[in-house]
C-alpha positions as CSV (number, residue, x, y, z in Angstrom):
1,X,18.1,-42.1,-6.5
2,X,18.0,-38.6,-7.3
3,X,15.0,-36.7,-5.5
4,X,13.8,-33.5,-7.2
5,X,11.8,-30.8,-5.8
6,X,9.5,-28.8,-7.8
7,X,8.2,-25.4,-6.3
8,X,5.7,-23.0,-8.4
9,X,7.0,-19.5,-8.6
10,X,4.1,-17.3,-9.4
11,X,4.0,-14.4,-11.9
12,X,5.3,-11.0,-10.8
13,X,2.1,-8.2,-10.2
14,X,4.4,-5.9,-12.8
15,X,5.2,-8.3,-15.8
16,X,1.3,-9.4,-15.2
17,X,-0.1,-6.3,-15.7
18,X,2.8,-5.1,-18.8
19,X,1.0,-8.5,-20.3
20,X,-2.3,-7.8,-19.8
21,X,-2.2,-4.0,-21.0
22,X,-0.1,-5.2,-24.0
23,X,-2.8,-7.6,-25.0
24,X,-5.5,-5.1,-24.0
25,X,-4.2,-2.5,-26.5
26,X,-3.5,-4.9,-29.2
27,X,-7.3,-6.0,-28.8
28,X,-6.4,-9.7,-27.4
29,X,-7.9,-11.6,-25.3
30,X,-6.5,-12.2,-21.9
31,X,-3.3,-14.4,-22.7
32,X,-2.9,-18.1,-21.4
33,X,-0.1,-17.8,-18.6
34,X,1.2,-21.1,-16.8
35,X,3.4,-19.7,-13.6
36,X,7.1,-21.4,-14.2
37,X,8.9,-23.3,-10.9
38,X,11.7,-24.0,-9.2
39,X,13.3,-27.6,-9.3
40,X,15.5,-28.1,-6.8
41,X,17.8,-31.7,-6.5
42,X,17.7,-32.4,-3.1
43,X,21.2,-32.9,-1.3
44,X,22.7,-30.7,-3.8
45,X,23.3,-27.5,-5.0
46,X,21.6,-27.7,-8.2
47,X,18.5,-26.0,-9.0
48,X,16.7,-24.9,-12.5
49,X,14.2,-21.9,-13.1
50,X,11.9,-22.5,-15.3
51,X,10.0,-19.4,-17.4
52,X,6.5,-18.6,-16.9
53,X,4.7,-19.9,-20.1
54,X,2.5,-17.4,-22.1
55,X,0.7,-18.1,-25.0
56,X,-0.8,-15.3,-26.7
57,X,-2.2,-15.9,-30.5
58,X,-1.1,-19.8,-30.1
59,X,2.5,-18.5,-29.9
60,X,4.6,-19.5,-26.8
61,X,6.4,-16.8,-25.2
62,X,8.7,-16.9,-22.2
63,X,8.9,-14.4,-19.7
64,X,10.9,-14.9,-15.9
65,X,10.0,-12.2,-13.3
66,X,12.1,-9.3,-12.8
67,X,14.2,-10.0,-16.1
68,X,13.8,-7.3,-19.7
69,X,13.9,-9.8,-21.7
70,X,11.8,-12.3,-23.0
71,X,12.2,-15.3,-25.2
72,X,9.8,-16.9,-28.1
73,X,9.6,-20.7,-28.4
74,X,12.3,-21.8,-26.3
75,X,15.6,-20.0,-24.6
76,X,17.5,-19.0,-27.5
77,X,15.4,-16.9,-29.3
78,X,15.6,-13.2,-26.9
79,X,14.2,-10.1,-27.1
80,X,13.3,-7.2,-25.2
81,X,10.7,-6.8,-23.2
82,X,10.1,-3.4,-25.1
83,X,9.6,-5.0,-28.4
84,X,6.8,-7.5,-27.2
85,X,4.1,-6.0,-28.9
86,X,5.8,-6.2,-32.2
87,X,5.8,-9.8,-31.9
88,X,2.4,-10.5,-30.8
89,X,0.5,-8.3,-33.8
């Protein structure tokens, strides 16, 4: 049986505060951010990173720490982190 190992990764102090001052000058409430994990298979060498969630204006955005991209509804929809607050006005 196949053991998996989930570790939360918490939100870089940078992409936090890029979020918050994005939504701040766009007049948004603070956005709703769930920190994305680690999942690790024990015994192997296979892991998976998932995204920190952010939902701003009931729009799910993904965003992973140290990255200039970021993605809207699932992984194959990318952007850069530049054009964010195109997207959320």
């Amino acid at each position: 049986m196949l053991r998996i190992i989930k570790k939360e990764i918490n939100i870089s102090k940078e992409l936090y505060s890029k979020l918050e001052w994005i939504c701040r000058f766009n007049g948004i409430d603070k956005p709703q951010i769930t920190n994305g994990c680690l999942r690790m298979i024990e015994n192997t060498n296979l892991a998976y990173v998932e995204p920190h969630r952010v939902i701003i204006r009931n729009r799910l955005y993904l965003f992973f720490n140290e990255h200039d991209y970021f993605y809207v509804q699932n992984l194959t929809n990318k952007y850069p982190l530049s054009k964010l607050q195109d997207y959320i006005t």
